[in-house]
C-alpha positions as CSV (number, residue, x, y, z in Angstrom):
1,X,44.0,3.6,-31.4
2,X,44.7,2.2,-35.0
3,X,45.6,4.3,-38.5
4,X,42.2,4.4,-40.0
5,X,42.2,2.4,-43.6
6,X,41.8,5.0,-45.6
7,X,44.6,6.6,-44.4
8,X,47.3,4.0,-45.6
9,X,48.5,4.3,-49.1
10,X,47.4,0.7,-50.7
11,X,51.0,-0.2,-51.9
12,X,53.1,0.7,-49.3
13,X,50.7,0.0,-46.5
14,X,52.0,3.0,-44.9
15,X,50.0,6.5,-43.9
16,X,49.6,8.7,-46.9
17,X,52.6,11.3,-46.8
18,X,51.8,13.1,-49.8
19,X,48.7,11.0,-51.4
20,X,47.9,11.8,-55.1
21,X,44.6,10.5,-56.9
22,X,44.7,8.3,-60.6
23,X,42.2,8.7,-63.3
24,X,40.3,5.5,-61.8
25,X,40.0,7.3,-57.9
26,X,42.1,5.6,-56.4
27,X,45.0,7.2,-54.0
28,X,48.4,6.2,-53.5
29,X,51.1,8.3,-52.2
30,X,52.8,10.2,-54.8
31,X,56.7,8.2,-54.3
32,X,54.8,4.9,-54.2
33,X,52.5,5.2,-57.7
34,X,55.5,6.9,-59.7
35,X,57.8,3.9,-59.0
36,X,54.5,1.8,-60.3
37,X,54.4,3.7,-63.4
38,X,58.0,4.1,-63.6
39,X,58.5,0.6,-63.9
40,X,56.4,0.1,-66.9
41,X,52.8,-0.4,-65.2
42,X,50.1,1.1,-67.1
43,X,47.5,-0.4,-64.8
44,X,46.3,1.1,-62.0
45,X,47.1,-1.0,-58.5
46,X,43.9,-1.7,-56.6
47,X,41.5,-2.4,-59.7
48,X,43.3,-3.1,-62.4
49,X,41.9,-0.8,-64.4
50,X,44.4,-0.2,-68.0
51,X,45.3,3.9,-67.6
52,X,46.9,3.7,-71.4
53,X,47.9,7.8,-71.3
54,X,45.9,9.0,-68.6
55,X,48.4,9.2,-65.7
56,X,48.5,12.3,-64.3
57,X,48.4,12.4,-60.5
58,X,46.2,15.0,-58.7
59,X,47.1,15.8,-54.9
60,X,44.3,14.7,-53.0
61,X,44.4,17.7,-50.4
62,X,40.9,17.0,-49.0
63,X,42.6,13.3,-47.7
64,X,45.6,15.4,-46.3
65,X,43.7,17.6,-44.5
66,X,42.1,14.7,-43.0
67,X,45.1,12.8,-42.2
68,X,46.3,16.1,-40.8
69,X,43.8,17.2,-38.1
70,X,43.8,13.3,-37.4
71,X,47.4,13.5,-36.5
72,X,46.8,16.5,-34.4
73,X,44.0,14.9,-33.0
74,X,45.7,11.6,-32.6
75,X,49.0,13.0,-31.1
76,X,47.6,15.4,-28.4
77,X,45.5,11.8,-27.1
78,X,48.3,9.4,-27.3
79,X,50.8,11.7,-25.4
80,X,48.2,12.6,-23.1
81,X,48.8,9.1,-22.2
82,X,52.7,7.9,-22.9
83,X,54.1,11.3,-22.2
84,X,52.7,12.3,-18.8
85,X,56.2,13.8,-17.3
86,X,56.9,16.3,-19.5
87,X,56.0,18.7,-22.3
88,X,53.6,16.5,-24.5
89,X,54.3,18.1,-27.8
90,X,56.3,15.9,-30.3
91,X,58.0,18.8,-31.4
92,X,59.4,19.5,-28.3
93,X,60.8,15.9,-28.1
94,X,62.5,16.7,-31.4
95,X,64.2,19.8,-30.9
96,X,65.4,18.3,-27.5
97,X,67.0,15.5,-30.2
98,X,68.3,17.8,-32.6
99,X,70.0,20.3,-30.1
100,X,73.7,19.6,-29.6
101,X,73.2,22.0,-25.9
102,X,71.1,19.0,-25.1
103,X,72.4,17.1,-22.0
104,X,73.3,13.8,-22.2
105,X,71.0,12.3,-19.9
106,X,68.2,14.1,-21.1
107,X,68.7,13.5,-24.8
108,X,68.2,9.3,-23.5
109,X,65.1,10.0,-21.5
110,X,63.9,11.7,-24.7
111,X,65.0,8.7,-26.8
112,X,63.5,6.7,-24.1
113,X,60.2,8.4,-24.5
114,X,60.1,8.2,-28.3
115,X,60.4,4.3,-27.8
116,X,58.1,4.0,-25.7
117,X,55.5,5.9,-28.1
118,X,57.0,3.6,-31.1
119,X,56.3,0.6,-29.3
120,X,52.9,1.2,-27.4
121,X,51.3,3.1,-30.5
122,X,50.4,2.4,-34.1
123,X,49.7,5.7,-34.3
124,X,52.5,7.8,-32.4
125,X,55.0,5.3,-34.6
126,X,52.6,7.2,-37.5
127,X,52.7,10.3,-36.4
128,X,56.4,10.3,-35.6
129,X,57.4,9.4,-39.3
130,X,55.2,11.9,-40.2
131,X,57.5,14.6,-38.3
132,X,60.8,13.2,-39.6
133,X,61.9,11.6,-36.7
134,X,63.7,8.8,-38.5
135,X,65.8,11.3,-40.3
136,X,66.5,12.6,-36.7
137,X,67.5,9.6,-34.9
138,X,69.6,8.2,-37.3
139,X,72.0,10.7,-37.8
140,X,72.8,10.4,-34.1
141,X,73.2,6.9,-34.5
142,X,76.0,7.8,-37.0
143,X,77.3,10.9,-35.7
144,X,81.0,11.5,-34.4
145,X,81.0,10.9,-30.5
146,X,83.1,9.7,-27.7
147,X,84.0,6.0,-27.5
148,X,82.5,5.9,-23.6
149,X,79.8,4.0,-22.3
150,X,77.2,6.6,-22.7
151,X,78.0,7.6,-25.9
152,X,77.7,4.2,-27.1
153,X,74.7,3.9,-25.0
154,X,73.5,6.8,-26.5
155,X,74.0,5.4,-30.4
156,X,72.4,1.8,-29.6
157,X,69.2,3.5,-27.9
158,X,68.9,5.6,-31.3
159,X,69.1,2.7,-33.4
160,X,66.5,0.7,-31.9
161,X,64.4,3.7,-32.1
162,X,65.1,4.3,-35.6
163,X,64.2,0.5,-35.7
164,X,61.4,1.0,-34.3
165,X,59.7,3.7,-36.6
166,X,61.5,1.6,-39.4
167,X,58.6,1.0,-42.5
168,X,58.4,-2.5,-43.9
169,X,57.8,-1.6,-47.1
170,X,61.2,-1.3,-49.4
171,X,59.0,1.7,-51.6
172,X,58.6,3.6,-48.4
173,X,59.8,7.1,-49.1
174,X,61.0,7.5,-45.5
175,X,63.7,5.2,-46.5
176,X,65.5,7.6,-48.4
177,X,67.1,8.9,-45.0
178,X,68.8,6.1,-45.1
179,X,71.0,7.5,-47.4
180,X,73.2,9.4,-44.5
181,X,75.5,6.5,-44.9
182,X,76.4,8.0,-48.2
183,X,78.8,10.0,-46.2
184,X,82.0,8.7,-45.4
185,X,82.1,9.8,-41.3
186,X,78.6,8.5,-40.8
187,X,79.6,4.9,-43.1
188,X,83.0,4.9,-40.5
189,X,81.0,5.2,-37.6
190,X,78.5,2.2,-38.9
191,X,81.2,0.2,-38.8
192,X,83.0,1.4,-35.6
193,X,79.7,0.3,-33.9
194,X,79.5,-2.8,-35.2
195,X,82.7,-3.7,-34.6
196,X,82.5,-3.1,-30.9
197,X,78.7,-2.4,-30.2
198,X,76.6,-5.2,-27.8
199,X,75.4,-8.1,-29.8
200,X,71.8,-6.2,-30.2
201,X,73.6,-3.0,-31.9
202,X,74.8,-5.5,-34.2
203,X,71.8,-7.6,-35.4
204,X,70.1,-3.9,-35.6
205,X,72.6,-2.5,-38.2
206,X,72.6,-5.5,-40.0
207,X,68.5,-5.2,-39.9
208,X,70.0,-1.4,-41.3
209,X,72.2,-3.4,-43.9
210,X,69.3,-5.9,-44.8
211,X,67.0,-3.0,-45.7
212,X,69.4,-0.6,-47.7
213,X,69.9,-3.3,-50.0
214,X,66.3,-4.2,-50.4
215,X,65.0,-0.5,-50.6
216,X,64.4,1.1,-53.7
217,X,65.7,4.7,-52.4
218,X,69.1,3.1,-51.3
219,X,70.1,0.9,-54.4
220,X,73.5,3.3,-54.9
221,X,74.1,3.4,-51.3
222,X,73.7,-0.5,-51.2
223,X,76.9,-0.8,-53.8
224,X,78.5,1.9,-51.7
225,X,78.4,-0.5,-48.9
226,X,79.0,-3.5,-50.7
227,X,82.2,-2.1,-51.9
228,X,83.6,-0.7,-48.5
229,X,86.2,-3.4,-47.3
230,X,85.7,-2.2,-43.4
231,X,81.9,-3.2,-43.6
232,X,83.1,-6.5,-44.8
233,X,85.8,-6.8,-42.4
234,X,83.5,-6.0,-39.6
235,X,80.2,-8.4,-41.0
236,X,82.1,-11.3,-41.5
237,X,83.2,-12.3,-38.2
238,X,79.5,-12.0,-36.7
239,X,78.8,-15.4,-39.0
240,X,81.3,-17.2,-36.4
241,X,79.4,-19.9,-34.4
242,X,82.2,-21.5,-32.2
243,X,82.5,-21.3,-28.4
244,X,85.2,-19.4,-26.6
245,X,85.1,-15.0,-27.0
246,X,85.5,-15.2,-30.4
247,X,81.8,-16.8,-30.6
248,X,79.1,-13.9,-31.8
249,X,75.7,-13.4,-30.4
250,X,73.4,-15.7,-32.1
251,X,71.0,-12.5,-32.7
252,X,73.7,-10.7,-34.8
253,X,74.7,-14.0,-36.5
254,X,71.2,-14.5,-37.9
255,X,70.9,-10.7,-38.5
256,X,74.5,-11.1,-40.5
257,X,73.2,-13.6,-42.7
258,X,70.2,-12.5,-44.2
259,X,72.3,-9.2,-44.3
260,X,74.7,-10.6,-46.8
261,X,72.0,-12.4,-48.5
262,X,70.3,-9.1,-49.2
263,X,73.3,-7.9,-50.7
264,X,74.0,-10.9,-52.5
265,X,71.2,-10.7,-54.6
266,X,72.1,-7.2,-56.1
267,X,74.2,-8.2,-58.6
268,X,76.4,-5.5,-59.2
269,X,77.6,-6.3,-55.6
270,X,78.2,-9.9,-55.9
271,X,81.8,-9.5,-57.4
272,X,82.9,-7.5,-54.3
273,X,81.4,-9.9,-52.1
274,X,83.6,-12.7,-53.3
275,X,86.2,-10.8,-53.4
276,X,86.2,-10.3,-49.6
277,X,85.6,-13.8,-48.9
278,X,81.9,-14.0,-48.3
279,X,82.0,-17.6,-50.2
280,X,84.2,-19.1,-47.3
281,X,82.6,-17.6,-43.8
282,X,79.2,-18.7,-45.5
283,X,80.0,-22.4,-45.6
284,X,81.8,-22.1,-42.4
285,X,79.0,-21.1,-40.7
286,X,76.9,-23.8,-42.7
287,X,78.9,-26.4,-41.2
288,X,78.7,-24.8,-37.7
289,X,74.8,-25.1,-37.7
290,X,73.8,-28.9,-36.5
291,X,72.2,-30.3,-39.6
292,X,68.6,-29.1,-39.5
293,X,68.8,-26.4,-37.1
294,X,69.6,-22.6,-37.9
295,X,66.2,-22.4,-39.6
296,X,66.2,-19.0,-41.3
297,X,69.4,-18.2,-40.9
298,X,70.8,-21.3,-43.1
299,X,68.2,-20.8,-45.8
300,X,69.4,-16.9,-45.9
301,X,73.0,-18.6,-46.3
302,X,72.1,-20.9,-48.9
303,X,70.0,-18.3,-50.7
304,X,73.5,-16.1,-51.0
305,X,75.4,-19.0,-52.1
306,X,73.1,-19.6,-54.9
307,X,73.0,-16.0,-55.6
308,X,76.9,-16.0,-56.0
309,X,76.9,-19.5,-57.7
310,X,75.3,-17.4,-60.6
311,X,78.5,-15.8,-61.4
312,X,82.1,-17.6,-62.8
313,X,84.0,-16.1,-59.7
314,X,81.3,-17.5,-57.3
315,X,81.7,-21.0,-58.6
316,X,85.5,-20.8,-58.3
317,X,84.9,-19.7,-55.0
318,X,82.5,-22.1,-54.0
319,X,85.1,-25.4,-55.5
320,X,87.8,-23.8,-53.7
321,X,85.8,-23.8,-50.4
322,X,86.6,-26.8,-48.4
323,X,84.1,-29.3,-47.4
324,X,80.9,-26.7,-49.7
325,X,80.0,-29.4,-52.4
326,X,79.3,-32.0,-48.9
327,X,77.6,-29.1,-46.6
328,X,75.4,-28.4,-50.3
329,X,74.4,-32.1,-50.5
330,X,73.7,-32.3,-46.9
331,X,71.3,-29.5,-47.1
332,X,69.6,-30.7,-50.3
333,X,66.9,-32.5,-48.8
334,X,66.2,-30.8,-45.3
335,X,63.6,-32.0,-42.8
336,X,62.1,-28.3,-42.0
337,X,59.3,-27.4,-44.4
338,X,59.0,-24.2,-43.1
339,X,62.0,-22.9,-45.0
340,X,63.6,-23.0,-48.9
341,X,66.9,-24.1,-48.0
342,X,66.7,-27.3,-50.0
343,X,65.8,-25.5,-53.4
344,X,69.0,-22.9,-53.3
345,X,71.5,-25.9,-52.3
346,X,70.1,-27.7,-55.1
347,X,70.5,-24.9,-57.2
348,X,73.9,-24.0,-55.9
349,X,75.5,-27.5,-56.9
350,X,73.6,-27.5,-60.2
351,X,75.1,-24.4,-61.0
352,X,78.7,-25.4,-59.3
353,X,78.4,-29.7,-60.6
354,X,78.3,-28.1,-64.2
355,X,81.8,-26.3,-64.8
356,X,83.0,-28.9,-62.2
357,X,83.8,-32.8,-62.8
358,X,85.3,-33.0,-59.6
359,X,82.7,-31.4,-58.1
360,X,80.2,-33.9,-59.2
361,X,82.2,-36.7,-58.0
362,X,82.1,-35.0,-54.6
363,X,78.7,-34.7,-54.8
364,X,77.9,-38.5,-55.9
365,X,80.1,-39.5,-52.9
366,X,78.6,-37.5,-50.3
367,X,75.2,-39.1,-51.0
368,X,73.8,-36.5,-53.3
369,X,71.6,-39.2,-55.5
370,X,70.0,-40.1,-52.2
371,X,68.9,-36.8,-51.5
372,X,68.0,-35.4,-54.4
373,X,65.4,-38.9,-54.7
374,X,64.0,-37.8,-50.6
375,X,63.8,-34.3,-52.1
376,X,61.2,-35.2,-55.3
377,X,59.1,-36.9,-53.0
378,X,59.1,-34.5,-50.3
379,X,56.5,-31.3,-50.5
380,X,58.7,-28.8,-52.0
381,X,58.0,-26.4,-54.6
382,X,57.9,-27.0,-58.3
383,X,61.5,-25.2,-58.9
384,X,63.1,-27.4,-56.5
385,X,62.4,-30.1,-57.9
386,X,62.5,-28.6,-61.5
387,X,66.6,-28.7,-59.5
388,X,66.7,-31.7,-58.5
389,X,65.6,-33.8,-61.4
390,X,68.3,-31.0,-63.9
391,X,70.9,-32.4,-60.9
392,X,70.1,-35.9,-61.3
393,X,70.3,-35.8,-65.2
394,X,73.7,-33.7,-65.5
395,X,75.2,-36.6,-62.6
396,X,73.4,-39.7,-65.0
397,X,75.7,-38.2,-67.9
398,X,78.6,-37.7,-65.9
């Protein structure tokens, strides 16, 4: 069984929570359709219709209603089917998660049951963010608890459940839970597990990280993060690509870079990032990745170097970093369409070739004309080569 079309709000693709209706009939949910009209839209979403004063939003309690009995409906059927062994009432399942009397081994097989519901069902994933359960599981991820086995176990089989139920969309307004991070046991504990959780724990907080800083509800938490030295100390190292048992899982490698990209492109948090050496471990783990392998990963790095390039600092940074003007050139023009990595080198070492003669000398040695030539006659976009030809033109005057 699916979520019935009309019961998604149009923006954030996600059931309605608390729709509200426009002037033109449409219905959004109420968190989605302010931050539209917050941001300065006086048209309405889905037709494009100009509002010019008329934005008042009516609660559509006809559609909740609906969406309500559906639920009911919905949730009685699909436990009926994924929760044979026990009581099948989802508010059973969370009280048995909230309840510190809860025993250990049955709070998993509850956490157990609540993946398998998230996984097999589009709508007991709905139906649980309905109840809250995200705002459940995550404080248990980031709770106080005993270093052993199964209270580690106990963390990582909350977090992929919180995973699991997490929504796509960054104006989501279940995202705001998020925001238990904001307190300073539950941020200790994020990094505690991804200091010493299993490789997956990792990549999943850093999916955690990743969304925080795209997520309109945690902006202030993202620069909370951003700041902490101990998240820094603890992401760095997961970039690390060498053999040996220093090497990290490739998952939480990947995970870790679109992470910091993420952050990178806030702003505000750019200066902290360089502070704490994010510059460096980005082009060491560019020059760890086989030339034209790493897919993702390396355009998510060269995406955060071109987002610190922006600033003075970053370009320091970047001309201190041994080897970063060759590793740029070398991914200027890169074989795999399928990624953008060639635009943000290119727009890196404009940004870096600039303030830097040396740096353009580099760049002309490594091979850069070469590139930037295979680039313009390659199929990438019109801003990468908009790069490329600024590149070629600040190198002919050099």
């Amino acid at each position: 069984m699916s979520i019935p079309h009309l019961f998604r709000c149009p923006i954030s693709l996600d059931i309605f929570t608390d729709p509200v209706t426009l002037c033109t009939g449409q219905t959004y949910d109420r968190q989605c359709i302010e931050r539209w009209l917050a941001d300065g839209h006086r048209t309405c979403p889905v037709t494009m219709q100009a509002l010019g004063d008329a934005t008042a939003l009516v609660p559509n309690r006809t559609l909740r209603h609906l969406i309500d009995r559906w639920l009911s409906a919905a949730t009685t059927t699909d436990q009926h089917h994924h929760l044979p062994d026990s009581d099948p009432s989802l508010a059973v399942l969370k009280r048995c998660l909230l309840s510190d009397a809860t025993a250990a081994t049955a709070k998993i097989a509850a956490l157990e049951k609540v993946m398998a519901l998230a996984s097999e069902s589009d709508v007991g994933r709905a139906c649980m963010l309905q109840l809250g359960f995200l705002s459940v599981l995550l404080p248990l991820v980031f709770r106080a608890a005993p270093a052993d086995r199964p209270g580690r176990a106990e963390k990582e089989l909350a977090l992929q459940c919180a995973l699991s139920l997490m929504p796509s969309n960054a104006a989501a307004p279940q995202l705001d839970c998020l925001n238990v991070l904001k307190k300073e046991a539950s941020l200790a504990s994020f990094v505690r597990l991804l200091e010493r959780g299993s490789g997956r724990a990792k990549a999943g907080l850093c999916r955690l990280l990743e969304t925080i800083a795209t997520a309109a509800a945690t902006r202030d938490l993202a620069l909370i993060v951003a700041a902490s030295p101990r998240v820094w100390q603890a992401l760095l190292p997961l970039l690390q690509r060498q053999d040996g048992p220093a090497a990290s899982d490739p998952r939480a490698s990947e995970a870790a870079v679109r992470a910091i990209a993420a952050v990178c492109a806030i702003e505000p948090a750019r200066g902290s990032a360089i502070h704490h050496g994010v510059v460096g471990a980005l082009f060491r783990h560019l020059t760890w990745w086989a030339y034209g392998k790493g897919g993702g990963a390396v355009s998510s790095a060269l995406a955060a170097v071109e987002a610190l390039a922006e600033t003075e600092a970053g370009r320091r940074a970047v001309a201190r970093a041994p080897g970063a003007t060759r590793v740029l050139v070398r991914h200027v023009f890169m074989m795999s369409s399928a990624n953008d990595g060639s635009e943000h080198a290119a727009a890196a070492l404009l940004a870096v070739c600039r303030e830097s003669r040396a740096a353009r000398s580099e760049a002309v040695g490594a091979g850069v004309v070469t590139q930037l030539l295979l680039l313009l006659q390659s199929q990438c976009g019109a801003r990468a080569k908009a790069k490329a030809r600024a590149l070629l033109k600040l190198l002919k005057s050099r």
